[in-house]
TORMAR-537549 format. One record per residue (C-alpha): x, y, z negated. Coordinates in steps of 0.02 Angstrom, whole numbers, plus 50000, padded with zeros to 5 digits. Each point is the difference from the previous one (the first is absolute). Layout:
N
REC      xx      yy      zz
REC       X       Y       Z
...
//
This chain:
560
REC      xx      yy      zz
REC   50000   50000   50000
REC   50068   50172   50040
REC   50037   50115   49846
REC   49887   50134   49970
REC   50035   50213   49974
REC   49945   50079   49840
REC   49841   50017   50090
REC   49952   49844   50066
REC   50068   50009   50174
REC   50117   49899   50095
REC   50174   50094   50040
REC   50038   50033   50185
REC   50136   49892   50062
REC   50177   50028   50048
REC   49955   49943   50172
REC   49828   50106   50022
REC   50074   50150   49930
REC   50128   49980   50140
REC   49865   49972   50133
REC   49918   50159   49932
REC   50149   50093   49955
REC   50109   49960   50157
REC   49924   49889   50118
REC   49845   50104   50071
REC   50090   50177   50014
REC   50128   49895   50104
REC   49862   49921   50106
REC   49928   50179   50027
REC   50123   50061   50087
REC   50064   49847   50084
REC   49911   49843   50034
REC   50065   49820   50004
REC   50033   49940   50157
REC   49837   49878   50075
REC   50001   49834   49908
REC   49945   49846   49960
REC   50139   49994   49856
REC   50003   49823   49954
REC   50117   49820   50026
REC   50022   49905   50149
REC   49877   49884   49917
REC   49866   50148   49995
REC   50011   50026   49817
REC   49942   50180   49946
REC   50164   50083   49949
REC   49975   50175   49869
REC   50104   50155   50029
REC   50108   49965   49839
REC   50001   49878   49857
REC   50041   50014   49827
REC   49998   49889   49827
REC   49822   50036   50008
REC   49969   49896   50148
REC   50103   49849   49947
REC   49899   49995   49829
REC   49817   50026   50074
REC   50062   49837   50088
REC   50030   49923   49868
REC   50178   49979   50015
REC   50164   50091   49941
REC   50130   50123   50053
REC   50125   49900   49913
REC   49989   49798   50032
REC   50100   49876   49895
REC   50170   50014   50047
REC   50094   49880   50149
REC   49994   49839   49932
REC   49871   49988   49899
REC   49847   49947   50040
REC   49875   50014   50091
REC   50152   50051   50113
REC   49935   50166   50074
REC   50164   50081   49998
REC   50092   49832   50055
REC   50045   49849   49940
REC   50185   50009   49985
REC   50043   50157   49847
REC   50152   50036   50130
REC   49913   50009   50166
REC   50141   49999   50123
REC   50119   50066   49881
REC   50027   49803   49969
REC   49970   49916   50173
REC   49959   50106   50187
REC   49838   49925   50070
REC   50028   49837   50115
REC   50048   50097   50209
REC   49925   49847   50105
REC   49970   50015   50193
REC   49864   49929   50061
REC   50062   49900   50160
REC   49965   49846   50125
REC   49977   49995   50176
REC   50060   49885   50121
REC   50108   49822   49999
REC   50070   49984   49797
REC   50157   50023   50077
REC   49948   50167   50047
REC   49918   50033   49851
REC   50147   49928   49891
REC   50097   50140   50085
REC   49914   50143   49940
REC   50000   49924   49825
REC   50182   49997   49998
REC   49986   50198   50059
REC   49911   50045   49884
REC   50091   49925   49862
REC   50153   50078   50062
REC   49888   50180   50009
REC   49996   49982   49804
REC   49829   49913   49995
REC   49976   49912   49837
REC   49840   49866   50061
REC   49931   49903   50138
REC   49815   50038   50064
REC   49943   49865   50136
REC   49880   50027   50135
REC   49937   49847   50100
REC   49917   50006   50147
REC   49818   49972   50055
REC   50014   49828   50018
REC   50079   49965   49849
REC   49886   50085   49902
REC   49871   49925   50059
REC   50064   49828   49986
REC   50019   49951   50182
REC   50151   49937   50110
REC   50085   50087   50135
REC   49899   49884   50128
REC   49830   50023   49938
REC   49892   50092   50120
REC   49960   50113   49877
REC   50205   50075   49988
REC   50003   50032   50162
REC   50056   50163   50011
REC   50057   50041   49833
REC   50159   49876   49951
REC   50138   50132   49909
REC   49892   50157   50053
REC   49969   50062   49817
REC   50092   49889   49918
REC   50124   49871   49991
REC   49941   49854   50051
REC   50003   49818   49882
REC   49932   49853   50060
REC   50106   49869   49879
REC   50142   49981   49871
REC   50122   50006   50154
REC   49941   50179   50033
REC   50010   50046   49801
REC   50188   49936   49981
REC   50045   50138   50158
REC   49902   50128   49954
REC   50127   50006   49808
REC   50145   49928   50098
REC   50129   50070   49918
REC   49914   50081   49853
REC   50010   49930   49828
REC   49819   49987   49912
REC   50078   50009   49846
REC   50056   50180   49993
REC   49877   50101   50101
REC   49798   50003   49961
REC   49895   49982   50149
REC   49801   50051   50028
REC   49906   49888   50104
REC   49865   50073   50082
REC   49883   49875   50054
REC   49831   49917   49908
REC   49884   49852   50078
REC   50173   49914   50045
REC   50086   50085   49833
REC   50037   49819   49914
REC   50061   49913   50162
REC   50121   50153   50022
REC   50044   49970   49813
REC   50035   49830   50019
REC   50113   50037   50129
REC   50095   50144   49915
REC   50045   49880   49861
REC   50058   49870   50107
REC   50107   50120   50080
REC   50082   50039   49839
REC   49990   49826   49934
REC   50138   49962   50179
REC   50088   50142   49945
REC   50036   49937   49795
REC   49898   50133   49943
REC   49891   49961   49849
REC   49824   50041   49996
REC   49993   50058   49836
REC   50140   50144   50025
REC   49920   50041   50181
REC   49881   50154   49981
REC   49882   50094   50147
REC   49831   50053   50030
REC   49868   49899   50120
REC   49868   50100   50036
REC   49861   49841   49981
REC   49835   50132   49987
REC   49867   49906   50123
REC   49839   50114   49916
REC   50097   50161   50070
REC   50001   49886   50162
REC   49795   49977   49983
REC   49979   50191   49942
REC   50127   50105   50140
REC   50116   49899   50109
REC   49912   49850   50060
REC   50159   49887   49993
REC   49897   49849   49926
REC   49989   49833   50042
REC   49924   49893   49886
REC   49823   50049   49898
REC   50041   50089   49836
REC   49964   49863   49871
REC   50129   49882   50072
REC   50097   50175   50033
REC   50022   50026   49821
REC   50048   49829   49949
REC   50143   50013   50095
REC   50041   50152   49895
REC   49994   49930   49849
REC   50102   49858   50055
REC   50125   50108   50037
REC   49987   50069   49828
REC   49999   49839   49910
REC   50148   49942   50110
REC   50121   50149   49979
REC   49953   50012   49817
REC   50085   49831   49972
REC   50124   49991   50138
REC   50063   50199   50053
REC   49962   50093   49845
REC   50079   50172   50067
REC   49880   50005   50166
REC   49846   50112   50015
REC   49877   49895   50052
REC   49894   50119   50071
REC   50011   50184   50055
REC   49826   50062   49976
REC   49971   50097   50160
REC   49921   50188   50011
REC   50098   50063   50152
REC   49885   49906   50137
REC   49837   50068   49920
REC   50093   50179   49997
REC   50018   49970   50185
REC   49838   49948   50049
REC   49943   50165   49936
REC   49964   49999   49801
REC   49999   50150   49900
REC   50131   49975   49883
REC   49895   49942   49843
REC   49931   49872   50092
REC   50182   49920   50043
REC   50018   50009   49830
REC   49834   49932   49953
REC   49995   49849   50136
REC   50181   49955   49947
REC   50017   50006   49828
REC   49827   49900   50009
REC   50077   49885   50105
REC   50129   49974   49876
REC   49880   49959   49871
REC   49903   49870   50114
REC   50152   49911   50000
REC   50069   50012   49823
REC   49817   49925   49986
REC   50011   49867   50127
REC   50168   49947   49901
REC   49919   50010   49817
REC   49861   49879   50053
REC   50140   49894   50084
REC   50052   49961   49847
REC   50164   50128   50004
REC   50030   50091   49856
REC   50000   50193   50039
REC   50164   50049   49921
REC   50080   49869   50102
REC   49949   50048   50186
REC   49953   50175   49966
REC   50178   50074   49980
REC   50039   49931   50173
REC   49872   50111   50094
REC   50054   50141   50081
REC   49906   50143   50106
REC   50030   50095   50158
REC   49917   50168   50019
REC   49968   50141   50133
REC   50098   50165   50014
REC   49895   50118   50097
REC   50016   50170   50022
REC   49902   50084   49880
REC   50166   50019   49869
REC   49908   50027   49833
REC   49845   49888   50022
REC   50148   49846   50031
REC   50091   50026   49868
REC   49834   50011   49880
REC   49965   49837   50063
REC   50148   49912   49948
REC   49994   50077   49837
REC   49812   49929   49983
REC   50038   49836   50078
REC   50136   49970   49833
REC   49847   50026   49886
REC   49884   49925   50090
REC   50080   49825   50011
REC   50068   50025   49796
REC   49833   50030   49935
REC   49922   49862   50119
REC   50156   49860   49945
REC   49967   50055   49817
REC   49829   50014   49967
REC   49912   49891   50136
REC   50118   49872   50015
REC   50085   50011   49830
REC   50162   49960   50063
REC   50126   50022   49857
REC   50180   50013   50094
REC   50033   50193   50066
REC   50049   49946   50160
REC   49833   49956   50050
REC   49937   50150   49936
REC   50147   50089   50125
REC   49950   50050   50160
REC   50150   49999   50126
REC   49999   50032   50194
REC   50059   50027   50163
REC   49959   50152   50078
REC   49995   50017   50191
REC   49962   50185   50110
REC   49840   50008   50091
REC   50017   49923   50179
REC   49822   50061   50034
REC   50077   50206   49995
REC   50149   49961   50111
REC   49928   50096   50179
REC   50064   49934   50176
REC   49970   50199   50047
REC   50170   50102   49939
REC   50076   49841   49906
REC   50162   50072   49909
REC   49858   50099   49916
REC   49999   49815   49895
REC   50162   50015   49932
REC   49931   50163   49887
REC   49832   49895   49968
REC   50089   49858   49936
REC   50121   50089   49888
REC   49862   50084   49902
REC   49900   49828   49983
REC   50159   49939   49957
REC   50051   50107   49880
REC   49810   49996   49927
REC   50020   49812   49962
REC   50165   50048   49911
REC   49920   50125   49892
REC   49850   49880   49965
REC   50120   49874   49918
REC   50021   49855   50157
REC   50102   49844   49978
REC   50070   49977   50174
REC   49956   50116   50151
REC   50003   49987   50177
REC   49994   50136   50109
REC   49939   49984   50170
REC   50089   50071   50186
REC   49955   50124   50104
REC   49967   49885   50113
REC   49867   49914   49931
REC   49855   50063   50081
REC   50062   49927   50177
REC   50098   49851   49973
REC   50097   49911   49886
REC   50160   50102   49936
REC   50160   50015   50057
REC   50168   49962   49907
REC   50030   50215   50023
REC   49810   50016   49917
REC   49988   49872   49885
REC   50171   50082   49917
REC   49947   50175   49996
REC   49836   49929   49901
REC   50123   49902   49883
REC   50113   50150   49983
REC   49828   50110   49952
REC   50005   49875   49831
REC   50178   50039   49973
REC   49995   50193   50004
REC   49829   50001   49888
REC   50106   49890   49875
REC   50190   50100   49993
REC   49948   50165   50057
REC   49846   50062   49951
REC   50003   49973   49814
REC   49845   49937   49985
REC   50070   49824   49940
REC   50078   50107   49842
REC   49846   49989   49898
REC   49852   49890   49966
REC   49840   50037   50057
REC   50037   50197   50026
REC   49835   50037   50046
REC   49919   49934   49838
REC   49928   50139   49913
REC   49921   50083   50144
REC   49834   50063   49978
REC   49952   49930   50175
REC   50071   49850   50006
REC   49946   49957   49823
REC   49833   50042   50058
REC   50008   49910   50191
REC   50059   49835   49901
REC   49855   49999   49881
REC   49888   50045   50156
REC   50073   49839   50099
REC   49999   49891   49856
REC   49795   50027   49961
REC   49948   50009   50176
REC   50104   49838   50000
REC   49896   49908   49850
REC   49855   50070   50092
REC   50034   49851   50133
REC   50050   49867   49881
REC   49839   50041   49918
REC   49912   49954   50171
REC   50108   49863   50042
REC   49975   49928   49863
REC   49806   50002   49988
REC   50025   49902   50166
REC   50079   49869   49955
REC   50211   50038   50001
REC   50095   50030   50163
REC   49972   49861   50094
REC   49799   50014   49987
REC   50018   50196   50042
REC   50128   49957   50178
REC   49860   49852   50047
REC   49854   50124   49996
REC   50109   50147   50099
REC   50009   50115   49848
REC   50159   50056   50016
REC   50030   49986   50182
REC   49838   50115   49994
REC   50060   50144   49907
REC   50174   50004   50079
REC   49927   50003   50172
REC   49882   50149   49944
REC   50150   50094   49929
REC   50103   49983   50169
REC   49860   50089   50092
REC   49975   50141   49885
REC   50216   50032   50007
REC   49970   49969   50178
REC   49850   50107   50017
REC   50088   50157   49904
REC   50155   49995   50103
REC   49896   49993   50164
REC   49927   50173   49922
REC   50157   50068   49959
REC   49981   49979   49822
REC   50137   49888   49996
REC   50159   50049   50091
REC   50123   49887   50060
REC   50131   50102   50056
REC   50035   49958   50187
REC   49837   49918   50021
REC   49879   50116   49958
REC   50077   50174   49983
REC   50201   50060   50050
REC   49971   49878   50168
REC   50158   50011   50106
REC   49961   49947   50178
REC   50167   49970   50087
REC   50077   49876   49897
REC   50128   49886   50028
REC   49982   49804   50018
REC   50091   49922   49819
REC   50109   49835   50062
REC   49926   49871   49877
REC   50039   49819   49992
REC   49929   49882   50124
REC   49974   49791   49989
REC   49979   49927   50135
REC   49938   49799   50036
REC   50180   49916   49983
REC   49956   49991   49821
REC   49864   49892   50034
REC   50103   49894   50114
REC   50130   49984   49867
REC   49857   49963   49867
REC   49916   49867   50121
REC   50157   49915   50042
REC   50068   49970   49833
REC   49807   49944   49937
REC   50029   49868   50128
REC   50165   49923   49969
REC   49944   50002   49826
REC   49865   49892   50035
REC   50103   49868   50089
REC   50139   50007   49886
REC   49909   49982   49824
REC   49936   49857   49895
REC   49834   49983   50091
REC   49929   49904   49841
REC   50086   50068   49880
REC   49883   50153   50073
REC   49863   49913   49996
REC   49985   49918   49836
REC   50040   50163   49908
REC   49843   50093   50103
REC   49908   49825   49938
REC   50062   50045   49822
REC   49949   50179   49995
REC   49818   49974   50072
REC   49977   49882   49848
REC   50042   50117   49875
REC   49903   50129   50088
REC   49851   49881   49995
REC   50042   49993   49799
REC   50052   50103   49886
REC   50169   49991   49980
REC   50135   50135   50015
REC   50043   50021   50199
REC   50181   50053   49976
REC   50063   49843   49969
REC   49954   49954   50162
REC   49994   50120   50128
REC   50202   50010   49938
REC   50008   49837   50045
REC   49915   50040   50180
REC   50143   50143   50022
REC   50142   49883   49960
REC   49942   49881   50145
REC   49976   50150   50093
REC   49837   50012   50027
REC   49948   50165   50099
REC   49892   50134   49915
REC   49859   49979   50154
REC   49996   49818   49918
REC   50001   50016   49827
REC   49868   50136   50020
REC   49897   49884   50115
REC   49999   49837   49864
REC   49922   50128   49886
REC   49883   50083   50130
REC   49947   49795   50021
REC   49959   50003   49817
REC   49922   50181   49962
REC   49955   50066   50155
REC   50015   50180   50056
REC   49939   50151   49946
REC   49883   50114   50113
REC   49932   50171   49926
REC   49829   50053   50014
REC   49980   50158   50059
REC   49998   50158   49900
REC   49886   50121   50088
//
């Protein structure tokens, strides 16, 4: 309750007085410039903020300290005082020789982590021969049909000292399988080998459409993998919890954080009532957010995201070990702002989205190339995106301190503005059912697809402007040289799935695809097996068709 005069009435505040005071005799004379004022994500921004905005949201101007929980301010009480963010590149294109190439570049550059991208194909867990890869073998990714492909691909790269990020999810435990194998040739141990595999198939469902199998059988697979690298490669994240592909398929940026941190409790869920307990899966999971452009409304979310997943791990799941309650992730700048109109105009974009994932607190960054918008990069591009990471860490001094925007009126009062529009959707979610309920009647798909057309909508009305696009058009410019694959990829690809097939143990091939549909018909834990499908070398077009012979495949109903 507000304190009272001597005569019953409420004093004026700080922050009217000023509008009074200040504000209106300013606005007399000269008037704001036209509007709307608000986020990229159409959130109503005010002319100024003070304490008194942070508390009428029922928050504070002065969060528990770095640390502590619920983690607003970070969960490490040094920041990157103690340890820079993780630099990883995300790269693959081509034969794995090719791709093993630019690995070795950019671990030369200074990078400090491996980020793989697989092709079409891959990803959707067909071989180089099936009708449906025609066309697309190595074009956005590197292209793995077997183990034989895996050991070239980190020819030459020990998987005991570097971390690598897998991004890839219906196919995410055959991939797995043969990563470890891989490292298992090379003497590695699993328990001292430590990465990321992205593994998020209700992102799939929601934004990207990567799926294969329904989700039921989806998420069994998931917890597999948890169950497995719980016992076996205790230093893995199982899963990267994925908001970037809802970002880019045109959420506002409380629903990427609403979809994914829901997703993430779907599965901490799905594990619990597998029998897992929470503080023994939980402190594997990892996340993988957005960077857009709208600098203060990112780093908000991050800052919510920490206290969202604390208060969640604590109170709904009472998990007991702090690391569970920590929310750490991978941050990576928004693909969907890179413009093929006036492209080196990405290299400014992507240093302020990189720099806003930097101030929000982000355990390993990528920053994307100029390039981006027209092809895959470039050796020259993907360095200059690298080097973008370096400068923001030893020259701009914003590694120095933790959290240096804590304390902010406005970003004290965006974070507590993200986090309840954010429980808003749980709240719904939940009334539905949980996640996977919500994706099979459209609910999310619905509400990101209605958010894309209003962005859409206001930048078609000049509301929005995309430099180059929009407004500041240049009409004579010059043709960027980008980086072109052509078909001998798929030649290569083809040819080597062939010899493989006449040179391998036919039924040594044949009985492990045997062994894995059985399991898949029970209940057992699938790892087991499909690592004994990669070892025979079994390609990932077969292993993904035994299973598509057990549960089928998924189609979506339309959301309208």
């Amino acid at each position: 309750m507000p304190k009272m005069s001597r005569i019953g009435v409420p004093p004026v505040s700080a922050k009217a007085r000023w509008e009074r005071e200040t504000l209106e005799p300013t606005l007399r004379k000269s008037p704001e410039r036209p509007g709307p004022f608000s986020t990229i994500s159409g959130r109503p921004i005010e002319r100024l903020y003070t304490a008194e905005d942070v508390e009428a949201r029922g928050g504070t101007a002065s969060p528990a300290p770095p640390g502590n929980f619920p983690y607003v301010r970070g969960l490490h009480p040094t920041g990157y005082r103690g340890k820079l963010w993780t630099m990883r590149q995300f790269a693959g294109y081509g034969t794995p020789e090719e791709t093993n190439q630019r690995y070795k570049d950019l671990i030369a550059a200074g990078g400090t982590g491996l980020s793989v991208a697989f092709d079409l194909p891959t990803l959707m867990g067909r071989d180089p021969d099936h009708p449906l890869s025609l066309g697309e073998v190595g074009k956005c990714g590197v292209s793995i049909t077997s183990l034989a492909d895996m050991e070239r691909l980190f020819e030459g790269i020990p998987l005991s000292d570097i971390t690598t990020s897998m991004t890839i999810n219906s196919p995410a435990p055959m991939i797995l399988a043969m990563y470890l194998v891989v490292a298992e040739k090379q003497g590695a141990d699993w328990r001292a080998i430590s990465g990321t595999l992205q593994n998020d198939i209700l992102k799939e469902f929601i934004a990207q459409k990567e799926y294969i199998f329904p989700p039921r059988p989806s998420m069994r697979l998931i917890t597999d993998v948890f169950a497995f690298c719980s016992a076996h490669v205790p230093r893995w994240n199982t899963i990267s919890v994925s908001g970037y592909h809802i970002r880019e398929a045109g959420s506002t940026a409380a629903q990427e954080l609403a979809f994914t941190l829901r997703d993430g409790l779907e599965y901490v869920q799905y594990g619990v009532d597998a029998g897992l307990d929470v503080d023994d899966f939980v402190p594997r999971m990892s996340f993988f957010f957005n960077s857009h452009s709208d600098f203060f409304e990112e780093i908000a979310k991050y800052r919510a995201a920490r206290k969202l997943w604390a208060d969640a791990m604590r109170d709904r799941f009472g998990a007991k070990n702090p690391r569970s309650w920590q929310l750490r992730f991978h941050t990576q700048t928004a693909g969907v702002s890179l413009t093929a109109q006036q492209p080196y105009n990405n290299v400014v974009r992507t240093a302020l989205q990189a720099l806003a994932a930097v101030l929000g607190g982000t355990n390993s960054l990528h920053t994307n190339s100029l390039d981006e918008a027209l092809a895959l990069p470039t050796k020259e591009s993907a360095t200059i995106a690298l080097r973008t990471q370096q400068i923001i860490a030893h020259e701009s001094g914003v590694a120095n301190v933790v959290d240096p925007l804590g304390g902010s009126y406005f970003v004290e009062a965006l974070t507590r503005d993200m986090e309840r529009e954010v429980l808003t959707y749980w709240d719904t979610i939940d009334r539905m059912g949980g996640m996977v309920a919500a994706i099979e009647r459209g609910y999310p798909q619905r509400e990101i697809a209605e958010a894309s057309y209003q962005f859409q909508q206001a930048v078609e009305r000049r509301e929005r402007i995309i430099v180059g696009v929009n407004d500041f058009v240049q009409a004579d410019e010059k043709p960027l040289e980008i980086l072109y694959i052509d078909d001998t990829t798929a030649d290569t690809q083809l040819a080597r799935l062939a010899d493989l097939r006449r040179t391998r143990d036919h039924h040594r091939v044949q009985q492990s695809l045997e062994a894995l549909k059985t399991v898949a018909h029970g209940r057992g834990n699938t790892m087991e097996p499909l690592l004994d499908c990669v070892r025979a070398y079994a390609t990932v077009g077969e292993i993904c068709d035994a299973l598509r012979e057990v549960w089928g495949e998924y189609e979506e109903v339309p959301v309208i």
